[in-house]
N, C-alpha and C positions, 0 to 999 in steps of 0.2 A: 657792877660790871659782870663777876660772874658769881653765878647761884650756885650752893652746894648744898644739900641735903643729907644727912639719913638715910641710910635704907639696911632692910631686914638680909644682911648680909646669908649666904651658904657659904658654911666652912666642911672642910673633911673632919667626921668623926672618927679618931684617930684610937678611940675602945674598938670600934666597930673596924675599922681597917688595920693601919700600922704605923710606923714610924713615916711622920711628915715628910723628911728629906727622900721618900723613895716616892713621895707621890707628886710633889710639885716638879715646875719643870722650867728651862727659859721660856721665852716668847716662842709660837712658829718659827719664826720667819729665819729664827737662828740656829735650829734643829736640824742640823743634816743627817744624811742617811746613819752613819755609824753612829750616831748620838742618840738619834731617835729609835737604836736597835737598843740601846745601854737602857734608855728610860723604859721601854716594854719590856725590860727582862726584869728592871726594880720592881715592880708590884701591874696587876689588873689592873691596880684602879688608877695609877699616872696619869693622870690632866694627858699628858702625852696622846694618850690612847683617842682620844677627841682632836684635840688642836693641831695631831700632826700624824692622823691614821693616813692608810694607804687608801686614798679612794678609788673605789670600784664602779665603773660606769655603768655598765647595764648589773648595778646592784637593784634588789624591789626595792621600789619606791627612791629611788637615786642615788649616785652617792656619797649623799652626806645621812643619809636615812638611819646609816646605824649610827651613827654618830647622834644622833636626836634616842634613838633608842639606849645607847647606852647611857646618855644625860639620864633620862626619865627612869634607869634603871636603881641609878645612882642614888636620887633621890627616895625610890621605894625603897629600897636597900637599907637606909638610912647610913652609909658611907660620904653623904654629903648630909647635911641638915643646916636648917636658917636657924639663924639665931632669934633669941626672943620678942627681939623692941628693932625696930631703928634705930641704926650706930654708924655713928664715924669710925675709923678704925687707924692706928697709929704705926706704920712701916719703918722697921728699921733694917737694913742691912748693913755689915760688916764685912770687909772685905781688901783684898792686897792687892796692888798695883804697881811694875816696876821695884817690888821691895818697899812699899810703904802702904799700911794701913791707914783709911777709910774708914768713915762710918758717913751714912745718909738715912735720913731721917725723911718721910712724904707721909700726907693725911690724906687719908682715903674717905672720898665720897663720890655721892652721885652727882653731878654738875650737867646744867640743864644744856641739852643741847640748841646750837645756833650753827649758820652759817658762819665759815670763817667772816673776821673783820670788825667781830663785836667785841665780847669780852672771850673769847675765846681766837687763839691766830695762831696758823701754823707757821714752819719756818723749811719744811722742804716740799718736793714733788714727791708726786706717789706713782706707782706702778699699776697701768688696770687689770690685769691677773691677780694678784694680791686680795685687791676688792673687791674683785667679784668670789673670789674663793672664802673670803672670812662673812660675805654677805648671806652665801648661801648655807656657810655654818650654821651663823648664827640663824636664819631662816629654820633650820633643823633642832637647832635647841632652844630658841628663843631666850635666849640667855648670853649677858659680857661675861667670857672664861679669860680673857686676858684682861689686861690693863693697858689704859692710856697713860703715859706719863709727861704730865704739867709743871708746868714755873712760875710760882707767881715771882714777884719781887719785893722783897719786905728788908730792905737796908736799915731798919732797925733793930731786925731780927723780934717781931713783938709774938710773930706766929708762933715761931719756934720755942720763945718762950713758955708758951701758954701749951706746947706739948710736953716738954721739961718731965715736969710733976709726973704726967701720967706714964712717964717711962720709967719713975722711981717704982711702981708695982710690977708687978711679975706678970707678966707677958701672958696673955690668955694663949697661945701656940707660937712655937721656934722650930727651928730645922735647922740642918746642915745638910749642902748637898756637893758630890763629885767636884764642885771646883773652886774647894774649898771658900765659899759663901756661907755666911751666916744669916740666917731671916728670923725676926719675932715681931710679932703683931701686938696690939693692944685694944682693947675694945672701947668705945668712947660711947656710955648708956646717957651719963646724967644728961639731963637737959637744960639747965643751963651753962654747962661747958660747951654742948653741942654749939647752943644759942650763941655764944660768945665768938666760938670760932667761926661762926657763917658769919660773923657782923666783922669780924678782922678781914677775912678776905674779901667782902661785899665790894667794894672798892677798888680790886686788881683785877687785871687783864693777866688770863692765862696763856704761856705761852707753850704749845706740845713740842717736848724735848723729843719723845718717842712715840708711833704708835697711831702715826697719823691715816695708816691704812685701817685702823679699826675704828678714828674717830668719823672718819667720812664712813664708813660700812651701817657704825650706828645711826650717824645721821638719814642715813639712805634705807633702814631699817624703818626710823622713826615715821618719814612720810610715806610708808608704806603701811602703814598701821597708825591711823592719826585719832583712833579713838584706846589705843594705850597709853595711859598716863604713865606708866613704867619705862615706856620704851623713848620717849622725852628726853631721857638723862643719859649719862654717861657713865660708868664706873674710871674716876681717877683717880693714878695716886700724885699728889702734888707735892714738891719741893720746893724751897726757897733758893731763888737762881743767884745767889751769893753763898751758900754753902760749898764748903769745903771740899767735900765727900760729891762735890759733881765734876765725876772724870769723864773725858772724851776723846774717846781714839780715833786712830785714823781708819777708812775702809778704803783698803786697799785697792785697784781695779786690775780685773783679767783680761786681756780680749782676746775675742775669738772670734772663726768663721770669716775671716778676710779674705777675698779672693786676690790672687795676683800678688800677695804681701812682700814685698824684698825687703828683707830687715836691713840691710845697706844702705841702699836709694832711701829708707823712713827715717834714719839717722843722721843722715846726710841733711837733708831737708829741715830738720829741726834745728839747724845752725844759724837758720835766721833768724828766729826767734831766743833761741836757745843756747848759753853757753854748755859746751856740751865734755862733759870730763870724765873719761875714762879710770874705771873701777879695774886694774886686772882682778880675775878670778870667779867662780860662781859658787863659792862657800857658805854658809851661814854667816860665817864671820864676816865677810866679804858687804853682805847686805847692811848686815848690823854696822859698818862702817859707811856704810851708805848713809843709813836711818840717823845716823849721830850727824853727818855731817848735814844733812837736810834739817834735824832740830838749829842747831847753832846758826845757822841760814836765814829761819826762820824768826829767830830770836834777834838777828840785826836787821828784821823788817825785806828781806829779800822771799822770792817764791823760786821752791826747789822741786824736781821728784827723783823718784829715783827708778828705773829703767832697764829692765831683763826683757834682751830678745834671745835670749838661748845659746847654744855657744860659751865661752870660757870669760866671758865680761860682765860686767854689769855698766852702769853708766849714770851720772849725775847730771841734772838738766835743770838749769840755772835760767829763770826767764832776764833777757838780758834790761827790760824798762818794761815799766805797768803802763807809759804811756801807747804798750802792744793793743793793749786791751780796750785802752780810752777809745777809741774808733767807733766802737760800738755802743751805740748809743742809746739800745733798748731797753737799759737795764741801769739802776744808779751804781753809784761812784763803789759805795758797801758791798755790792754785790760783782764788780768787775774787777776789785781786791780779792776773792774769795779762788785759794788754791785750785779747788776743785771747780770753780766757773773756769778759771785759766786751763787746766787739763783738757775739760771738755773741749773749749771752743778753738782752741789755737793748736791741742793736738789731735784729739778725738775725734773732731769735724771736719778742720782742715787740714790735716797730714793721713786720717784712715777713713774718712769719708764716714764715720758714724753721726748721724743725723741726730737732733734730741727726739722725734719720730723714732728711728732705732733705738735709742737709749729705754724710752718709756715702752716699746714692744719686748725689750729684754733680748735683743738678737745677737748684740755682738758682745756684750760686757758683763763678766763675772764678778760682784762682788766679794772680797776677803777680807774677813777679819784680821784686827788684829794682835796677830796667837803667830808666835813661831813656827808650831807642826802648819798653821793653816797656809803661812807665807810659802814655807818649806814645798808642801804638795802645789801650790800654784806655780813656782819656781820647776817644780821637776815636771809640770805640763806645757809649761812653754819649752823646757827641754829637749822634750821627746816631742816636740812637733803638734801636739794638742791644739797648742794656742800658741798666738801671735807674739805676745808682750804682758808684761809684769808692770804694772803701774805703781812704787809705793807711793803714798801721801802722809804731809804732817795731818795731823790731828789739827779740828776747826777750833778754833777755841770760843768761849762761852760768846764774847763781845762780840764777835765777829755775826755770832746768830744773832744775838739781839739788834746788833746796827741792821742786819739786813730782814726782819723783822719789823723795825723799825719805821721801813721805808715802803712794808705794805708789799714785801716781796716776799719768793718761796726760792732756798737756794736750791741746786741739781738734786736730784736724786740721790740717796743714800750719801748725803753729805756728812752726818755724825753718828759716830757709835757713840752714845751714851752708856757708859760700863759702869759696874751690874748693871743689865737688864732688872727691870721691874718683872718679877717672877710669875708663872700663873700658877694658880691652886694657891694661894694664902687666905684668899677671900676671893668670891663667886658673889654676881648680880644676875639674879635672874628675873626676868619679864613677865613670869608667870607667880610670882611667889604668891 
């Protein structure tokens, strides 16, 4: 089902440059401005400086142009270099969550690319801004600087097994970076270990946890250039979707840009669908007693969110029967359960008039993480009149992707934060090696 390869990885030369954890960096997509000022003050050479420069439009030659110039810089420099042979390579991060440590473990390779539906499926919608920006990246470096991150399913755990061993040796490069994450890699030369683990996964269908705007960007790379055998593949790192170490937050929603908005008349309105129960105050703590009571909610099978129009309240909105949702019949049963399908369609759509048309142009809805400072600053822009409303959500949980996965669908937009992020700069695929 899906094919994984070898390939002659680029790592950062760390004689040649400095300590790892000032060079790597998250994903794009999760780099905001103040974070992205943090990573270019750690070192030159931050993966950063590519993945999330400021582009400049009437730059020469475009702009993504320096971005291709500084890849090729890199390489002359010898601050990146390929490794010797074709390797799999062994990811492991470490990390805290809520007060409890983590560990996740994914095997990186290059996995051939296909149209979703084969052995490769995704599981959300993507944004076309996103894609055509990481398109014309990659256009400029000809090279994967991030990572796609994939599921197979292995309930025997035989994969995982057969990494074991090679995590007993010391780690060809680690890092520690600003939040507080741990990353070490391990190189996989021999080949017959190689051999083995393409024949374990031969047989599973991968399923993309994260990453799904880079895995279309490659594919839409690939037929663009159909006499590169390099550009074929994909660089992933794959996990086992029964590990432990696979956390998933909620992503929160902001809106904005609503004309005529009355936070009254919107509340009001949500009583039909919505039991609707008053939080006094607008504290942190306030929220945090939101968030608790939306988990427990959640955990007796009910659908909750939680709800800041500004002012001195907050508010809890309890959908009162899923049988709201059955009406609509476009979509299976897995996917009309799904929080964030109920958000969209019965408040998004029909109480603020945002269309999935809006959703995918990016006009009214802010995605947030979920991080206290980031809920905090979204809270204090609905405040100050910025924005309409504060959306919290629970976290999707793993089953809920696979049922709707399952059924040959893709759930909303930004429906899971899979935390840690799969890091970029640990290992680099490039098209040109």
């Amino acid at each position: 089902m899906a094919e994984i390869i070898p390939f002659r990885g680029y790592r950062y030369d760390t004689r040649v440059t400095e300590d790892l954890g000032k060079l790597i960096a998250p994903p794009y997509d999760v780099i905001d401005a103040p974070l992205r000022d943090t990573l270019f003050r750690l070192s030159p050479s931050n993966i950063a400086h590519i993945t999330r420069a400021q582009r400049v439009e009437d730059a020469p030659g475009g702009p993504y142009a320096d971005a291709g110039r500084l890849w090729a810089q890199w390489r002359e420099q010898g601050i990146v270099k390929p490794d010797d042979s074709p390797c799999l390579y062994v990811y492991e991060q470490f990390f805290v969550v809520h007060g409890r440590r983590f560990s996740r473990t994914a095997l990186v390779g290059a996995v051939r690319l296909e149209p979703f539906g084969g052995g490769v499926r995704p599981h959300e919608h993507t944004l076309a801004a996103p894609r055509m920006d990481r398109l014309d990246l990659m256009r400029a470096t000809r090279a994967q600087l991030g990572q796609v991150f994939g599921l197979y399913n292995d309930p025997a755990g035989t994969i995982v097994r057969l990494l074991d061993p090679i995590k007993k040796g010391r780690p060809i490069s680690q890092a520690a970076d600003r939040q507080d994450l741990l990353h070490r890699l391990w190189i996989v030369s021999d080949p017959p270990t190689i051999a083995t683990l393409q024949k374990a996964l031969r047989d599973r269908e991968i399923l993309i946890a994260d990453g799904h705007h880079r895995y279309e960007t490659s594919l839409a790379f690939s037929q663009e250039h159909p006499e590169l055998e390099s550009a074929k593949f994909r660089m992933m790192s794959l996990v086992d979707s029964s590990s432990v170490g696979l956390v998933i937050l909620p992503i929160h929603r902001l809106v904005k840009g609503l004309k005529d908005f009355r936070p009254e008349d919107f509340a009001a309105g949500l009583r039909r669908a919505f039991e609707v129960k008053l939080y006094p105050g607008d504290t942190p703590a306030v929220r945090t007693a939101v968030l608790e009571a939306m988990r427990e909610l959640k955990e007796n099978g009910q659908h909750a969110f939680g709800l800041y129009l500004g002012g001195k309240d907050h508010h809890l909105l309890v959908l009162r029967g899923e049988e709201l949702m059955d009406a609509r019949q476009d979509h299976s049963q897995a996917w009309r359960r799904l929080d964030v399908s109920i958000l969209h369609r019965l408040v998004l759509e029909e109480h603020m008039g945002i269309t999935p048309e809006r959703l995918e142009a990016q006009a009214n809805v802010v995605y947030i993480q979920d991080f206290p400072h980031a809920i905090q600053e979204a809270a204090a822009r609905v405040a100050a009149g910025e924005c309409q409303a504060l959306f919290l959500m629970n976290p999707t949980s793993i089953a809920e992707v696979q049922a709707v996965a399952g059924q040959r669908e893709r759930m909303p937009q930004k429906s899971t934060f899979f935390y840690p992020k799969i890091y970029t700069g640990m290992v680099f695929y490039s098209m040109d090696a």
